[in-house]
C-alpha positions in Angstrom: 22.3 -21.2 37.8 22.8 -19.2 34.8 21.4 -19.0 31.5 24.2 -20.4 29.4 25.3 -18.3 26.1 23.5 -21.2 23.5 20.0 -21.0 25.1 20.6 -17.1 25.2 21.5 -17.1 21.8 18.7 -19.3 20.6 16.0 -17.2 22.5 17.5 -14.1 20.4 16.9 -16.1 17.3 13.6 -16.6 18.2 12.9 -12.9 19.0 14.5 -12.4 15.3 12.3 -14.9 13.4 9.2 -13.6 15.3 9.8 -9.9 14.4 10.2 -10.6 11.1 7.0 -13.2 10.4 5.3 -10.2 12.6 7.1 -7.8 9.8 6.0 -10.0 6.7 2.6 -10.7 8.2 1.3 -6.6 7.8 2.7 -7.0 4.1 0.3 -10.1 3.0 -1.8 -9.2 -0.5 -4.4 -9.8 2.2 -3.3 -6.9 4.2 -3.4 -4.8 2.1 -6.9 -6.0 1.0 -8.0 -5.1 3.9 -7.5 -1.9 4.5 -8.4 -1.0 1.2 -11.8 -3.0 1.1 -12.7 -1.6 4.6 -12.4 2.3 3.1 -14.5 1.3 0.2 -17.2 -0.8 2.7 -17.6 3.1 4.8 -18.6 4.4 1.0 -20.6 1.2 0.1 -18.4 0.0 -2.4 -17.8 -3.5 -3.5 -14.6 -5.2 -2.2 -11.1 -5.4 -4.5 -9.8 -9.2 -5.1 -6.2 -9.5 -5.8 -4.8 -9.7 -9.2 -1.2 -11.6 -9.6 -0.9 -10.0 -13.0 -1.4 -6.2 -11.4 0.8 -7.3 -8.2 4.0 -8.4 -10.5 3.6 -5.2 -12.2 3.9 -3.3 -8.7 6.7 -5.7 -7.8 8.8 -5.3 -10.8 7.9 -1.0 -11.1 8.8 -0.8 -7.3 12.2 -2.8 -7.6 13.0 -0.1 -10.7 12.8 2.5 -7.8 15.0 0.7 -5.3 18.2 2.5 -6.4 16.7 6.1 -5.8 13.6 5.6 -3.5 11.8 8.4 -5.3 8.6 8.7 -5.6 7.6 8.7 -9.3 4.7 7.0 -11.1 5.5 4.2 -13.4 3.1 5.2 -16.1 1.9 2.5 -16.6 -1.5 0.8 -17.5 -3.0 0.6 -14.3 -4.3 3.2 -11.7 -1.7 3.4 -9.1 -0.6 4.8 -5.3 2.7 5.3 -4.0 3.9 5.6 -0.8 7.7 6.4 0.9 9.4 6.5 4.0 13.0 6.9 5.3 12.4 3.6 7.4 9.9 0.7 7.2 6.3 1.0 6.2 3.7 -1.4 6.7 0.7 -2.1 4.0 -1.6 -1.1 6.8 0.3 2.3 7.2 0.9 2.8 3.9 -3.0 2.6 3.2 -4.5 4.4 6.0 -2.5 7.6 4.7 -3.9 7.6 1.3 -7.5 7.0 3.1 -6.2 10.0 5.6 -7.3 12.1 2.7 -10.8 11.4 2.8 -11.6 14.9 4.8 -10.5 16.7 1.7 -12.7 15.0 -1.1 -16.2 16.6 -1.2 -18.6 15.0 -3.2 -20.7 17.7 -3.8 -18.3 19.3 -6.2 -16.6 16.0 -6.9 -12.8 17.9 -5.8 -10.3 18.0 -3.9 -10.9 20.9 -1.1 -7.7 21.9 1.3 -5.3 19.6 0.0 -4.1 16.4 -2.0 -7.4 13.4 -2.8 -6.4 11.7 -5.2 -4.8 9.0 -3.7 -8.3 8.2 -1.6 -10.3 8.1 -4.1 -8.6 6.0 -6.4 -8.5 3.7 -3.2 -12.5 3.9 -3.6 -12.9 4.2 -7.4 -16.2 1.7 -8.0 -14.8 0.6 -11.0 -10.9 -0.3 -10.1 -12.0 -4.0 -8.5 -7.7 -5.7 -9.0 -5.7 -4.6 -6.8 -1.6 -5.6 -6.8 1.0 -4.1 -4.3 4.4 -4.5 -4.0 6.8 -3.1 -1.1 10.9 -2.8 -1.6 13.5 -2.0 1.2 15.5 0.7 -0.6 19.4 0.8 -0.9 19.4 4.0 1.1 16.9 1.9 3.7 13.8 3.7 2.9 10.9 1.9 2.1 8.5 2.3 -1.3 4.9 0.8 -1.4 3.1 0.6 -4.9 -0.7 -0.2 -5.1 -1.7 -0.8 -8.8 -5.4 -0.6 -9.5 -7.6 -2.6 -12.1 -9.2 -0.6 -14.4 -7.2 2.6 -13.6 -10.0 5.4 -11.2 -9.5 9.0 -11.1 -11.4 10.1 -14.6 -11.6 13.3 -14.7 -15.3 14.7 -14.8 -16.6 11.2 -12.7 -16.9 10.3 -9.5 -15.1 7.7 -7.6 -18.4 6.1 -6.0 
């Protein structure tokens, strides 16, 4: 007996619609919640909460970007990560490279030592407790994440935690 070509087809479907909850599922607000509110729970900072306000900022500054897929930073009011690739990029991945950073921040001299920081400690910053992020498929298939952060981190002269 063989499989016939409609049950074929409808276990492809299947495979299709599960690949792509599995692809929406590492995108939730919670997701991305996560991975940030672990990193600041190794430093003993309080969790984020997310903001709908701060996340429809990210959505509508990351859909400006979907034409070019360049990294560049909206300006805006918030404090704010970005993060690219030339396929897709998951909220998960997209956070745990910003927290790759840690190594270079040295609290002793509150600075960046060996390389970029930035982007991990505003992912820490005590004080940024909204968090909104927004991911777009680029025209040219690359993929931008935005995090936007409520109140803005990074003050020159303080400390993240």
């Amino acid at each position: 007996m063989g499989i016939s070509r409609i049950s074929l087809a409808t276990f492809f479907c299947l495979i299709g619609l599960a690949i792509v909850q599995l692809s929406q599922a590492q995108n939730s607000p919670q997701d991305y919640l996560n991975a940030h509110n672990a990193a600041r729970a190794t430093v003993n900072v309080g969790p984020m909460k997310w903001d709908d306000k701060v996340a429809t900022f990210a959505s509508n500054y990351a859909n400006q970007r979907k034409g070019d897929c360049k990294l560049v930073h909206s300006g805006g009011p918030y404090g704010e990560n970005l993060a690219g690739s030339s396929a897709d990029l998951s909220a998960t991945a997209a956070v745990n490279m910003w927290v790759a950073e840690r190594p270079k921040y040295n609290y002793n001299s509150n600075s960046c030592v060996g390389g970029e920081c930035r982007h991990y400690t505003q992912v820490v910053w005590r004080n940024s407790v909204r968090l909104g992020c927004a991911k777009v498929r680029c025209n040219n298939g690359g993929t931008i994440i935005t995090c936007n952060y409520d109140p803005p981190g990074n003050y020159v002269n303080q400390r993240p935690y």
